[in-house]
C-alpha positions in Angstrom: 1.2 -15.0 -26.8 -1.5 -14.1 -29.0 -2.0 -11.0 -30.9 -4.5 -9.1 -28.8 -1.6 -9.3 -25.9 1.4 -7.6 -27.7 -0.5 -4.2 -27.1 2.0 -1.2 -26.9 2.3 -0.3 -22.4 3.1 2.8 -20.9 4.7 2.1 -17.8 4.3 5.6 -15.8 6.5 6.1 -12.6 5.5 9.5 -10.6 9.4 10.5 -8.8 9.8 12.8 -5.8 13.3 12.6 -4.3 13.7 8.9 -5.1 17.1 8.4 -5.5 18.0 5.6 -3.7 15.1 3.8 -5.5 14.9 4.9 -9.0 17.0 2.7 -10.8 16.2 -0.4 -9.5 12.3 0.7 -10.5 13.6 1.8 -14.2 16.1 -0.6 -14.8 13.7 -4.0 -13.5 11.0 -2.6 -15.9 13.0 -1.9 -18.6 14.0 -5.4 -17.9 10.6 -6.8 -19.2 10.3 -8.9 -22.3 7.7 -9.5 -24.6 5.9 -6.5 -24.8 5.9 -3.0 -26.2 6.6 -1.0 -23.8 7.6 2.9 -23.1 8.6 4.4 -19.9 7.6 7.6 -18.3 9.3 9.0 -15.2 7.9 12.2 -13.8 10.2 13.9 -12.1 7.6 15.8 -9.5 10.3 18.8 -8.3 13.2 16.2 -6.7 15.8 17.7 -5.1 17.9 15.2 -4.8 19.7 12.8 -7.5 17.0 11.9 -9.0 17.1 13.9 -12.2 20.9 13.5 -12.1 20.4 9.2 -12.6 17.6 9.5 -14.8 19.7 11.5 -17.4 22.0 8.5 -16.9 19.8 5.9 -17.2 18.2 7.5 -21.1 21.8 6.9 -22.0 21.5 3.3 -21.8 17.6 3.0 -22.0 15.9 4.0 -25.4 12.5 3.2 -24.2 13.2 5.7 -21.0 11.2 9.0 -21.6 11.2 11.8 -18.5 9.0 14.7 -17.6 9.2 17.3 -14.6 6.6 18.9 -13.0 7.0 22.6 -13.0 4.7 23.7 -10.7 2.3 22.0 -8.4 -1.2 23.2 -9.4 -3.8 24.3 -6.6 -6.3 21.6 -5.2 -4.0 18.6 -6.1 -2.0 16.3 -4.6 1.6 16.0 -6.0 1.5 12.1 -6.7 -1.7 12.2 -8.8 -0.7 15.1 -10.9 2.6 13.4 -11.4 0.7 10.6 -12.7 -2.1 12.5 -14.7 1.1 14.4 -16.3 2.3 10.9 -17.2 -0.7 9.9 -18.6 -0.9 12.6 -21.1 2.0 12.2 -22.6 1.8 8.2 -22.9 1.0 6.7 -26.1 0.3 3.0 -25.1 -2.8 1.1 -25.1 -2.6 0.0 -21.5 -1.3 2.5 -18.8 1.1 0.4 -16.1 0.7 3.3 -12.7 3.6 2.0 -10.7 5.8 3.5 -7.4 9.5 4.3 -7.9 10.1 2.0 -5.1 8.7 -1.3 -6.8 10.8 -3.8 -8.5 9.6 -6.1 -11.1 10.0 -9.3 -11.4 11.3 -10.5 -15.0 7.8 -12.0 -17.1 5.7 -10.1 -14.7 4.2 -7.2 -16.9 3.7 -10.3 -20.0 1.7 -12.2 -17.6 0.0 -9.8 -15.8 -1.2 -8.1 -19.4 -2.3 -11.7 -21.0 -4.4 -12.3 -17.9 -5.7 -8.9 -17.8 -6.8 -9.8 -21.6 -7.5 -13.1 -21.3 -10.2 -12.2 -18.3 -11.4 -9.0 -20.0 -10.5 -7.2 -17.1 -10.4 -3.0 -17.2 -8.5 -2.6 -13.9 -5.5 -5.4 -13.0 -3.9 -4.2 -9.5 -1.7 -6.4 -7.4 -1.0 -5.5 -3.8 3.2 -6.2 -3.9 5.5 -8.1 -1.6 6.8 -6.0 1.5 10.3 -5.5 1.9 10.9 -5.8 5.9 14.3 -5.5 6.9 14.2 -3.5 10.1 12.3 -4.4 13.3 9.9 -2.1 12.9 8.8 -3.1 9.1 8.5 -5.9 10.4 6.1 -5.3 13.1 3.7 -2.6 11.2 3.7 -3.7 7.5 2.4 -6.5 7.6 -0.2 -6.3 10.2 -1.1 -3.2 8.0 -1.6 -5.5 5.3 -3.4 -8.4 6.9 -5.8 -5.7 7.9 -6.2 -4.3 4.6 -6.7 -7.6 3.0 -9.6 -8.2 6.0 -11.6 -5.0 5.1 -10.7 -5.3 1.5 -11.4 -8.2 0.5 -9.9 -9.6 -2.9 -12.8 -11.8 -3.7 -15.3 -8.7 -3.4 -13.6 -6.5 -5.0 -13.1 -8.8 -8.2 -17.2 -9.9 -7.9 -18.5 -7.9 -10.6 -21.5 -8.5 -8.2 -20.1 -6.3 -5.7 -19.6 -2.9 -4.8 -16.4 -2.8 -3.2 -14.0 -1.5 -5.1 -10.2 -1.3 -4.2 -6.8 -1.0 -5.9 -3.3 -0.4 -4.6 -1.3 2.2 -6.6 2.2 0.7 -6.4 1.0 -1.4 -9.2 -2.2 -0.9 -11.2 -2.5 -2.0 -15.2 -5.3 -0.3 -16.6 -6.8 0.4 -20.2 -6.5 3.5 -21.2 -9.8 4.2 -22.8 -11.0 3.2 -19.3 -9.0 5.3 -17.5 -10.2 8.1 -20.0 -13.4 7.2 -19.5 -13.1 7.2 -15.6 -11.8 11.0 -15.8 -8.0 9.7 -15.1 -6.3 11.4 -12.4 -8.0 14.6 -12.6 -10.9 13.3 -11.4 -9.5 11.5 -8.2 -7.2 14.8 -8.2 -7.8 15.9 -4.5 -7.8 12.4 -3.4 -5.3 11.1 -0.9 -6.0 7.4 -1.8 -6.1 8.4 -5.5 -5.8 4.4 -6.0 -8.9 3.5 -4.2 -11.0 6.6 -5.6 -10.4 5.5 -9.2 -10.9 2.0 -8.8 -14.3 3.1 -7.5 -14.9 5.2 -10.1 -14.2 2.4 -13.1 -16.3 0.0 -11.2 -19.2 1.9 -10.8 -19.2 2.2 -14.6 -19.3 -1.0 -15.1 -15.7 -1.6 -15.3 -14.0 -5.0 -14.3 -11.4 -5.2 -11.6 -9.2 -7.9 -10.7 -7.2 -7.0 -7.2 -4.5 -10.1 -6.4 -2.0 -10.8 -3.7 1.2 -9.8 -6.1 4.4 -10.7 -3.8 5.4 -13.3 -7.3 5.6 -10.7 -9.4 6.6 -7.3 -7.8 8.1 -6.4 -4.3 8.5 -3.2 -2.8 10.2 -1.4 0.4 7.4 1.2 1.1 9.7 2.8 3.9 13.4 3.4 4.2 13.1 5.4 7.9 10.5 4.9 10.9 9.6 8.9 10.7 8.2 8.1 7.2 6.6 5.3 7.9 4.8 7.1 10.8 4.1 10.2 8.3 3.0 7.5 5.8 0.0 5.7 7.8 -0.9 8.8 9.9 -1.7 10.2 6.0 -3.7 7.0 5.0 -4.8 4.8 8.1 -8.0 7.4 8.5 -8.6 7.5 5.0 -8.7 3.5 5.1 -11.1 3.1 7.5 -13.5 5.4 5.6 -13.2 8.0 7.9 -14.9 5.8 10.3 -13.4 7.2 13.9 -16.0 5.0 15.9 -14.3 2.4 13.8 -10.9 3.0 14.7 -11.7 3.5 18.3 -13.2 -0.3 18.6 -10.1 -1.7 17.0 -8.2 -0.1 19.5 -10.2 -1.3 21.6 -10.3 -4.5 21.1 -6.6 -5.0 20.5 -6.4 -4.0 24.4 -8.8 -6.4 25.4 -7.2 -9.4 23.3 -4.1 -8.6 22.2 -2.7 -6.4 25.7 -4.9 -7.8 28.2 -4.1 -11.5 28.3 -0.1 -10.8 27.8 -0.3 -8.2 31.1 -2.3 -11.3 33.1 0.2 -13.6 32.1 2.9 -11.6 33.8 0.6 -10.2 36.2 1.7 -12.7 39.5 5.6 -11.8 39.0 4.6 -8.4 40.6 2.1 -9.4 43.3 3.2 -10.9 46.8 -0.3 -12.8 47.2 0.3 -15.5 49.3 -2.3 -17.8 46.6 0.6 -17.6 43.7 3.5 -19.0 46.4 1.4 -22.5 45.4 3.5 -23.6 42.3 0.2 -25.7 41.4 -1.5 -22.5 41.0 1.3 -20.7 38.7 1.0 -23.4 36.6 -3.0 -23.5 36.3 -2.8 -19.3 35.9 -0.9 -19.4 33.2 -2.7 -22.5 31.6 -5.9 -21.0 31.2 -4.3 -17.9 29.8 -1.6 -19.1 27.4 -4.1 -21.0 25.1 -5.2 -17.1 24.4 -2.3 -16.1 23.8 -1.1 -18.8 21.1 -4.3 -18.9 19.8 -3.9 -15.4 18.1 -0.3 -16.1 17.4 -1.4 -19.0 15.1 -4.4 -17.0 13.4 -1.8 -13.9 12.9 0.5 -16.4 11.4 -2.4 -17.9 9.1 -2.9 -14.7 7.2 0.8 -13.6 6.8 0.7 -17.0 5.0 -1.8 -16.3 2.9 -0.5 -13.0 1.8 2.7 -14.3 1.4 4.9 -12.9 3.8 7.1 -14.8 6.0 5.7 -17.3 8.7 8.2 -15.8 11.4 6.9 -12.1 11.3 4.0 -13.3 13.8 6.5 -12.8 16.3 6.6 -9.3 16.1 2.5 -9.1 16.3 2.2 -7.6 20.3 4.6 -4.8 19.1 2.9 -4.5 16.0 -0.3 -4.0 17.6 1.1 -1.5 19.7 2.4 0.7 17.0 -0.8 0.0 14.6 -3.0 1.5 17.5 -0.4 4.3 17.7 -0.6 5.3 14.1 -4.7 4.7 14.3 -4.5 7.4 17.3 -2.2 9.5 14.9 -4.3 9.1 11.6 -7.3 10.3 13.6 -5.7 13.4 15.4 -4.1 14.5 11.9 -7.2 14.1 10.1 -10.2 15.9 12.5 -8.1 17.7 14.6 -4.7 19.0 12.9 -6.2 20.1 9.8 -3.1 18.6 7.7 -1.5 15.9 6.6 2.3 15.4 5.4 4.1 13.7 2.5 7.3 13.9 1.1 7.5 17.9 2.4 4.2 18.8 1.4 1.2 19.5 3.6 -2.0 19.0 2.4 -5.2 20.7 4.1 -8.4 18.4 5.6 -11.5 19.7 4.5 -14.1 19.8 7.5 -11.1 18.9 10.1 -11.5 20.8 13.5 -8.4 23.0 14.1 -7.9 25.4 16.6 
């Protein structure tokens, strides 16, 4: 490893009631070998045992710094003031913004920083492996993801060429003079998807990103109960769509025309008395022309979990996914224009230009 790539990192790790999380995140970056490295958890007003185990864990982890936020400040949201906070008290050359939920995988950080030099990138972001172990993380993730990865595309955001820009913030290496430059956190600091706003903001100064399927080196469990999973999306889904409501409406739309559709046809003759489906020949030509449909998105479905690396068999949960996607579309959109409000972690934040009552 060459010179350049030994570069002192501050890893920074915003914390809001994250106890059943934070020292797997601490310990597996703590973990990492090969490079400088300090760690900064802010502590962002937990009120469970968060603070308790991070006291524990500076016993055994010299490298282990902590910080907690006081005070939310007006016209913020808590994660990126957490992370701003971070940010000013880091002394590394590179800034590692990671979640308290993701776990490292030993090497990563060493090869992601090499590459990041090695390619003279500004902004390195990988979009980490989905933890899925109840029925319905398996149906929403990753149809969430295999969305995300249609409308933002990996190969345009890292064209220089480009003007898409995109970056998820459960893992995102930057340097800091071009965070700095960007305006850090304070400048995204009213921002929901603080990630995508200052990826946008480094690339349209001329900064290089480099966004990457990043299941090999970092995995995460982005929900640990269906009611935050629904306050989750309903908080982002809108947002991710670029507030686009015609937008949302078509892909609900069109998930009922050929997701629903062809699955209600198919079952369609078991509930009529039509003397025409008493012909067996007939049963079998009905659902013939239909179940090519039906397979035929089941394959495509299956293609793209594939290529984002999760597991071939989660393509069997894709009708209920597509159920509960269009769900949390319906709920993204009512929370944003209508509500006035979103929720996170027992804060509510305010929607400019939403239409309350």
């Amino acid at each position: 490893m060459s010179g350049d790539v030994a570069q002192r990192v501050s890893v920074i790790i915003p914390a809001r009631n994250e106890e059943a999380n934070i020292e797997g995140a601490v310990r597996s970056v703590a973990a990492q070998a090969g490079v400088p490295l300090e760690i900064i958890v802010v502590d962002d007003q937990s009120e469970d045992r968060t603070s308790e185990i991070l006291e524990g864990l500076k016993k055994e982890i010299a490298s282990l710094r902590t910080f907690r936020v006081v005070a939310l400040p007006d016209g913020w949201v808590g994660k990126s003031y957490a992370l701003a906070c971070g940010a000013k008290i880091a002394s590394g050359d590179w800034l590692l913004f990671t979640d308290a939920d993701a776990e490292h995988r030993p090497g990563s950080l060493a090869e992601m920083l090499e590459r990041a030099e090695r390619e003279q990138v500004d902004l390195l972001s990988l979009s980490p492996g989905q933890l899925t172990p109840t029925w319905w993380e398996k149906a929403v993730i990753p149809l969430v993801y295999v969305w995300l990865a249609k409308h933002y595309s990996f190969e345009e955001v890292n064209d220089p060429k480009s003007e898409a820009a995109a970056a998820n913030g459960q893992y995102m290496l930057m340097r800091r003079r071009v965070y700095e430059r960007a305006g850090g956190h304070e400048a995204v600091r009213a921002e929901i998807l603080e990630d995508v706003a200052l990826a946008r903001r480094v690339k349209a100064a001329g900064g290089r990103l480099l966004f990457l399927p990043g299941a090999r080196w970092v995995q995460t469990r982005m929900y640990r109960t269906f009611a935050a999973m629904w306050q989750g999306w309903t908080k982002n889904l809108y947002l991710l769509y670029g507030r686009n409501a015609r937008l949302i409406f078509v892909t609900i739309a069109t998930a009922e025309i050929v997701d629903w559709a062809p699955v209600a046809l198919l079952f369609t003759p078991l509930f009529l008395r039509h003397a025409v489906f008493s012909a067996p020949l007939i049963w079998f030509v009905y659902w013939a022309l239909l179940a090519p449909i039906l397979v035929a998105r089941l394959w495509l479905y299956r293609k793209r979990l594939l290529e984002l690396d999760f597991h071939p068999h989660l393509a069997f949960y894709y009708w209920l996914g597509s159920a509960l996607f269009g769900a949390l579309l319906l709920s993204s959109l009512l929370a944003h224009c209508w509500s006035g409000r979103v929720e996170w972690k027992g804060r509510a934040y305010p929607i400019e230009g939403a239409r309350t009552r």
